[in-house]
C-alpha positions as CSV (number, residue, x, y, z in Angstrom):
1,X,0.5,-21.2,-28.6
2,X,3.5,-22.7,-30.5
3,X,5.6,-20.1,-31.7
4,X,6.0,-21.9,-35.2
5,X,1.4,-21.6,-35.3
6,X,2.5,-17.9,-37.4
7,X,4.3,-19.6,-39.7
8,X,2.7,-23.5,-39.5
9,X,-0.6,-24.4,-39.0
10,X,-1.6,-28.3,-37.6
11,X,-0.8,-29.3,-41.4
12,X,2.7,-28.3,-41.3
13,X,2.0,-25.7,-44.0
14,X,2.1,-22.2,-43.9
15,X,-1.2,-20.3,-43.0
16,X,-1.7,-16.7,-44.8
17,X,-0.8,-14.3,-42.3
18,X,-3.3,-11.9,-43.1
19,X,-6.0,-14.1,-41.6
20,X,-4.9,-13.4,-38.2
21,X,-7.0,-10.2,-38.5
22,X,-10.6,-9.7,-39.2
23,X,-11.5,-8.6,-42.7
24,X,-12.0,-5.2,-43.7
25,X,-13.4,-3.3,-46.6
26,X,-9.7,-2.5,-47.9
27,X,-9.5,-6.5,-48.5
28,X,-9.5,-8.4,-52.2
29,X,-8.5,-4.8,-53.8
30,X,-6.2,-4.4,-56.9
31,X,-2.9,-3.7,-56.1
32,X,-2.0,0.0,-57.8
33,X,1.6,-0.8,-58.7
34,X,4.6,1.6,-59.8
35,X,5.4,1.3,-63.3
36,X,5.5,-1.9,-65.1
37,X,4.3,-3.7,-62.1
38,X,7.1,-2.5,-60.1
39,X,7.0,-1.7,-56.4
40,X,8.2,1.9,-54.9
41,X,8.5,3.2,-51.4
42,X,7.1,6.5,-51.1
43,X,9.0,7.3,-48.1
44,X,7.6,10.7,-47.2
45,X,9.7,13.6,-46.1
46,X,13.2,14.2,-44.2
47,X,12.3,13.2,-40.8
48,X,9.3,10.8,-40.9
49,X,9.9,7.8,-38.3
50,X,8.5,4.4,-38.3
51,X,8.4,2.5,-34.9
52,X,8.3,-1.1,-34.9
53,X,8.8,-4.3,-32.2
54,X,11.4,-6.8,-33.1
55,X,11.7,-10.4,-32.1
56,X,14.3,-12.9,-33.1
57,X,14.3,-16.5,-32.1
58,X,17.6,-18.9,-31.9
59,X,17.2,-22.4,-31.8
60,X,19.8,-25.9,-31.8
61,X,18.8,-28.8,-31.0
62,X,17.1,-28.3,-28.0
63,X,18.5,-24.8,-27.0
64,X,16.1,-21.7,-27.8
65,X,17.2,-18.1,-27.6
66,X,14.8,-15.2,-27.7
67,X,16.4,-11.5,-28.2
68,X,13.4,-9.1,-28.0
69,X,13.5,-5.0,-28.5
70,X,11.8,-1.9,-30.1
71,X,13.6,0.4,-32.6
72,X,12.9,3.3,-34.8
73,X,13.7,4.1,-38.1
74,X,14.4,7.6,-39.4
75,X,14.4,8.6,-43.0
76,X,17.8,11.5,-43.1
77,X,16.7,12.0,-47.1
78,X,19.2,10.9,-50.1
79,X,23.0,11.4,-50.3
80,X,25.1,12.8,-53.3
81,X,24.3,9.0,-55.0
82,X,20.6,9.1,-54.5
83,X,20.7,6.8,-52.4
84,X,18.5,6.8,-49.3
85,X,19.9,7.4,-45.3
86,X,18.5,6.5,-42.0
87,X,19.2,6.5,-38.8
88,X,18.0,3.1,-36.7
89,X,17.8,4.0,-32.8
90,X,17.2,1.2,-30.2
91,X,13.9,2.5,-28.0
92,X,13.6,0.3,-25.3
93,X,15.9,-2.2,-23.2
94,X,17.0,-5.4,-25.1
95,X,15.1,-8.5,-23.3
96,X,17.5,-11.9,-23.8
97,X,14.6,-14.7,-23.0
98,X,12.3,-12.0,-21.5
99,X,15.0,-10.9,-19.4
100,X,17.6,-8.0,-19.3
101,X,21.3,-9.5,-19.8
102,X,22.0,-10.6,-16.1
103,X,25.3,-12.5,-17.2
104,X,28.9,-10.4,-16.6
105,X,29.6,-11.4,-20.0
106,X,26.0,-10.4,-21.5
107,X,25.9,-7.0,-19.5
108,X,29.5,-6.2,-20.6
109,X,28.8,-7.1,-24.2
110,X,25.4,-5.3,-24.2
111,X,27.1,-2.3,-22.9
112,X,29.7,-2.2,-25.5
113,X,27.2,-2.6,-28.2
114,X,25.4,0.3,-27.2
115,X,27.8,2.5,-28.9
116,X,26.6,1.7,-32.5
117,X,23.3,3.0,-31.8
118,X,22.1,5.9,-33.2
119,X,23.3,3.8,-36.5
120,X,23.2,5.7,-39.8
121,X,22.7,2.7,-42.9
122,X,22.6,3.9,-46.2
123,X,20.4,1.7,-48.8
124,X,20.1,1.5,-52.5
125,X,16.8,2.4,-54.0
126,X,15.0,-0.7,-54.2
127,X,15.7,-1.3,-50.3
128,X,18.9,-3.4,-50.0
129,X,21.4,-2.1,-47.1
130,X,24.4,-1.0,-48.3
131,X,26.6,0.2,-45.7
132,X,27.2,2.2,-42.3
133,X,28.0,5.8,-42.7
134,X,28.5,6.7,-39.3
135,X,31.7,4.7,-38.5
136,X,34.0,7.9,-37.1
137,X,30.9,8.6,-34.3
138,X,30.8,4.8,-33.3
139,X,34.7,5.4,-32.5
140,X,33.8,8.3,-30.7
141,X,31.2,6.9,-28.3
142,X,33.3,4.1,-27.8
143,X,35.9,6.3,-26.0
144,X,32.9,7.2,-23.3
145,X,31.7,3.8,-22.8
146,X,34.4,2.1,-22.5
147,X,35.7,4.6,-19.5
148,X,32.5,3.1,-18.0
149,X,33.0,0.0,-18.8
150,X,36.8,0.2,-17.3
151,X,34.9,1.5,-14.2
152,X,32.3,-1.1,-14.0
153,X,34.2,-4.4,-14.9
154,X,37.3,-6.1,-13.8
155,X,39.1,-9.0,-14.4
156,X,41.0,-10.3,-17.9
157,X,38.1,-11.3,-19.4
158,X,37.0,-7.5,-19.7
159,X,40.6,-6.6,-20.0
160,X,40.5,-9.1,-23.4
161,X,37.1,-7.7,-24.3
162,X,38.4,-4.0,-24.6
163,X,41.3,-4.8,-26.2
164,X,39.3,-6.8,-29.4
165,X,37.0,-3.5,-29.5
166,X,39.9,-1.1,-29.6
167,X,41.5,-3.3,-32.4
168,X,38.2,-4.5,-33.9
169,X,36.7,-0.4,-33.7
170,X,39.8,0.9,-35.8
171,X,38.8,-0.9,-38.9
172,X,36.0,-0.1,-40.5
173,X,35.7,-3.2,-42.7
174,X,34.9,-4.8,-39.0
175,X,32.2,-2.2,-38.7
176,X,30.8,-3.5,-41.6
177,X,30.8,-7.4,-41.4
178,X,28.9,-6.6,-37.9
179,X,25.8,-5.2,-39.2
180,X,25.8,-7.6,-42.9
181,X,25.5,-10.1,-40.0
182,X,22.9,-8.7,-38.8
183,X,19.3,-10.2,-38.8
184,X,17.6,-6.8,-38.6
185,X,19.3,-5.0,-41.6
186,X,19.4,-8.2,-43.8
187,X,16.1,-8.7,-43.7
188,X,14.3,-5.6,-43.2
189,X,16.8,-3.9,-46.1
190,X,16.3,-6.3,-48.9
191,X,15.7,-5.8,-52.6
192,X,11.8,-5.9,-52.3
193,X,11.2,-2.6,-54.3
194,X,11.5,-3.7,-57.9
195,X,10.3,-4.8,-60.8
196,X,8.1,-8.0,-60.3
197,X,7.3,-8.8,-64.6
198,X,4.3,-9.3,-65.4
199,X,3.9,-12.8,-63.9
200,X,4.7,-11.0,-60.1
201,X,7.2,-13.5,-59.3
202,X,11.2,-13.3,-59.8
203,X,13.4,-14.8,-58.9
204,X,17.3,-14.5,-57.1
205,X,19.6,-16.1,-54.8
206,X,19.8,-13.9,-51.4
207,X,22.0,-14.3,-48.3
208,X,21.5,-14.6,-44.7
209,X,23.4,-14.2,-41.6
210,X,23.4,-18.0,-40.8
211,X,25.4,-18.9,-44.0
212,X,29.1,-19.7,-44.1
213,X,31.2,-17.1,-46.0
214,X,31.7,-19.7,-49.0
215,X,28.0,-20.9,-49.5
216,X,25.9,-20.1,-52.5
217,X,22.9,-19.0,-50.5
218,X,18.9,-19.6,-50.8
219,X,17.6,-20.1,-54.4
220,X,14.3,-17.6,-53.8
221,X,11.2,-17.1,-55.3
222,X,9.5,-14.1,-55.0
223,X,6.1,-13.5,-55.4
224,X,3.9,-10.2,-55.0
225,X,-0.2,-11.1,-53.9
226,X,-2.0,-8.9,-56.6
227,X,-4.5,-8.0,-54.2
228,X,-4.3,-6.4,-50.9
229,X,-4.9,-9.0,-47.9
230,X,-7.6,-9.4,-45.4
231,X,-6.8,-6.0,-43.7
232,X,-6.1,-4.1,-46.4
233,X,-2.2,-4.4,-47.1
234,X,0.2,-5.3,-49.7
235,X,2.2,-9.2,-49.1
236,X,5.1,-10.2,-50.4
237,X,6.4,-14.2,-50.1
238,X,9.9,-15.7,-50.1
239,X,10.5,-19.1,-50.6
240,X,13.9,-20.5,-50.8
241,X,16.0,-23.6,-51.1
242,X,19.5,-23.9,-49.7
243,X,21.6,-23.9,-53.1
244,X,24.1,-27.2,-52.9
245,X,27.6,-27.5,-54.2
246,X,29.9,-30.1,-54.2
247,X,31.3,-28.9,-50.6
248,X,28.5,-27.8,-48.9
249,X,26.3,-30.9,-47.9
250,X,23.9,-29.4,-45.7
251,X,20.4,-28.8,-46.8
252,X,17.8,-25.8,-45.1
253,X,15.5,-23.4,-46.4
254,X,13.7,-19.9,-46.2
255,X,10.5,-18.2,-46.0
256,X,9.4,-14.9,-45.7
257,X,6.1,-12.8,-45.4
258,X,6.4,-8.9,-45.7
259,X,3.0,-7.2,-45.0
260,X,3.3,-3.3,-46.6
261,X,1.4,-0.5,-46.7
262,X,-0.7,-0.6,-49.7
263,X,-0.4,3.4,-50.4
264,X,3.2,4.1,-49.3
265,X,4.8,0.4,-49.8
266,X,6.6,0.8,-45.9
267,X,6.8,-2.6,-44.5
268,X,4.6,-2.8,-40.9
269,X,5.1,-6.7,-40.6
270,X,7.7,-9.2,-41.7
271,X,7.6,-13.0,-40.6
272,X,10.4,-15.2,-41.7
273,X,12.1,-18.7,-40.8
274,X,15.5,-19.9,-41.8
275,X,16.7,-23.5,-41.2
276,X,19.8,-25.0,-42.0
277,X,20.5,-28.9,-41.3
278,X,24.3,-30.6,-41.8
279,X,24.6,-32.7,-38.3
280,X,22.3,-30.4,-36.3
281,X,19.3,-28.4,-37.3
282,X,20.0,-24.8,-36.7
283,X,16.7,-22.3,-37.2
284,X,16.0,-19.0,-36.8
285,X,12.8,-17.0,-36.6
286,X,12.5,-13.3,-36.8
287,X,8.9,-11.5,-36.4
288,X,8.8,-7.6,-36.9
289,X,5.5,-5.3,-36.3
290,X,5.3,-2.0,-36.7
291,X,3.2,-0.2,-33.2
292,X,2.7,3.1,-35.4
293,X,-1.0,3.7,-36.1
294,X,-2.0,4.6,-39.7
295,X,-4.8,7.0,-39.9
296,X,-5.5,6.3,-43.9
297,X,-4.9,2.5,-43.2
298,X,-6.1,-0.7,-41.5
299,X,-4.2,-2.8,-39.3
300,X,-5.1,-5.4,-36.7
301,X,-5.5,-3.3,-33.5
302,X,-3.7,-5.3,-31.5
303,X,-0.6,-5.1,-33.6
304,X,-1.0,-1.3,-34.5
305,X,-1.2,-0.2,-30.7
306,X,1.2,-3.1,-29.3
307,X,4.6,-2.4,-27.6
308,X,6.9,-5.5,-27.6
309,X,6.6,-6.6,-24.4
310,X,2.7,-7.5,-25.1
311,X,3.5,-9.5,-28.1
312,X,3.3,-13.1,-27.2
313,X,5.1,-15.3,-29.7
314,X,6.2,-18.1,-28.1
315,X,5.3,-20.1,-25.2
316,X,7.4,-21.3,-21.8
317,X,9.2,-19.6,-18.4
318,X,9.9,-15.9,-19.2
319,X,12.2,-16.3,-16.3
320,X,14.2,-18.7,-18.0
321,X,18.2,-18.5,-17.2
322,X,21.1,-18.9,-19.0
323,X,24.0,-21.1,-18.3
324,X,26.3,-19.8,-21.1
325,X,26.5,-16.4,-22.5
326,X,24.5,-15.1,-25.7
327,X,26.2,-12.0,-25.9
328,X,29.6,-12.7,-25.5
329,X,29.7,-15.4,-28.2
330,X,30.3,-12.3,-30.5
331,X,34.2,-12.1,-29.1
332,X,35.1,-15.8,-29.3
């Protein structure tokens, strides 16, 4: 299977993902919204964690780069603002084209970006990511590892690598840019619990990782299904146009499907696509499921009880090697 067959079927249109799964009794139901057909995350109680497998895909031209891993997410309550905290932990080993970084430069920059896990984000109330709280504790574990990393690996290219995290690690601005780079957090923390008016569809321009600094982002449309989906759960879809200006000249677009809990409004599935063509065609795919089971709700089985390492989204050789580094392109 094609990994695009989620998000295209034969047609070159985009098949509802909820007919990946067999229908259940929850299906075709009204959806009870919050308010004035707002959406609200009930998020539970200090403590509760959500578990989910996370896939990225990066493609050019005819180079593809997989980055696989599993994660939790904590909820730590609401700070002085109300605002809400969590803490995001990496739970398993992160696979680079179904294989752990071999590369000097990979390993070292894996290693290095260990030290911003646990990571403490702090998000508004209607889901968009804010900030990193936990900036002094990164600069802490960063004294440990790179001790090991001093022990570890030689040479001036980790020599130069230490001395950008030392420099880049004292700012925390730098600390900040990382992660509202990051695929994860920008997607996963958007603006999705809000008011949708009565027609269930707003609208707003919303920015990506794969944007440059000056462009105006993707003109969205955003549109809640009134009634739950084939198993039983709330969708969302995003569809957006690359906004033009007189500078920019490329074109590209965005879609998104978030699959969430009908009762509690936490996401379990996201599928999105970016693409953005000037001279090449640069896209990237991101697929999130959660492998928590729900006791009050229905999921596909074979998402619900799934660790990443069964979920097969693309085809090829898992054994495929890199020539060039995917890690270390974060210190050029």
């Amino acid at each position: 299977m094609n990994y695009r067959s989620l998000l295209l079927d034969d047609s070159g249109t985009a098949p509802e993902v909820e007919k990946l799964a067999g229908e259940t009794e929850k299906a075709n139901q009204p959806i009870q919204f919050d308010g004035n057909f707002g959406l609200e995350k009930k998020i539970g109680k200090e403590g509760n964690v959500l578990n989910y497998g996370l896939t990225i895909l990066f493609e050019e031209e005819k180079q593809a780069h997989e980055v696989k891993y599993e994660l939790s997410l904590t909820y730590l309550g609401l700070n002085q603002e109300q605002n809400f905290l969590y803490r995001l932990d990496r739970t398993s080993a992160v696979y680079v084209n179904e294989v752990i970084p071999e590369l000097v430069a990979d390993k070292l920059a894996y290693q290095a970006g260990s030290i911003f896990y646990p990571l403490i984000v702090e998000t508004k109330p209607d889901g968009k990511f804010l900030k990193v709280t936990n900036c002094d504790e990164i600069r802490k574990r960063w004294v440990k590892v790179r001790s090991e990393i001093e022990n570890y690996f030689e040479g001036d290219y980790a020599a130069k690598y230490i001395r950008l995290m030392n420099e880049r690690l004292m700012d925390d601005n730098f600390i900040q840019i990382c992660f509202r780079e990051d695929w994860f957090i920008q997607t996963y923390f958007q603006s999705i619990y809000k008011n949708y008016k009565q027609q269930l569809t707003v609208e707003e321009n919303l920015l990506f990782p794969n944007l440059e600094p000056t462009a105006l982002g993707y003109k969205t449309v955003e549109t809640v299904n009134p009634f739950t989906n084939y198993f039983g759960a709330l969708q969302l879809e995003h569809k957006g146009i690359l906004e033009q200006d007189e500078i920019n000249s490329a074109t590209g677009g965005y879609r998104a499907k978030y699959i969430l809990s009908p009762a509690t409004k936490v996401i379990q599935i996201i599928i999105a696509e970016w693409w953005v063509k000037e001279i090449t065609e640069k896209k990237v795919t991101l697929k999130l499921f959660s492998t928590d089971k729900f006791d009050d709700e229905k999921l596909p089985t074979n998402v619900a009880s799934s660790s990443i390492e069964s979920l097969v989204f693309l085809d090829g050789d898992k054994t495929n090697k890199r020539e060039k580094s995917f890690w270390g392109s974060w210190f050029k």
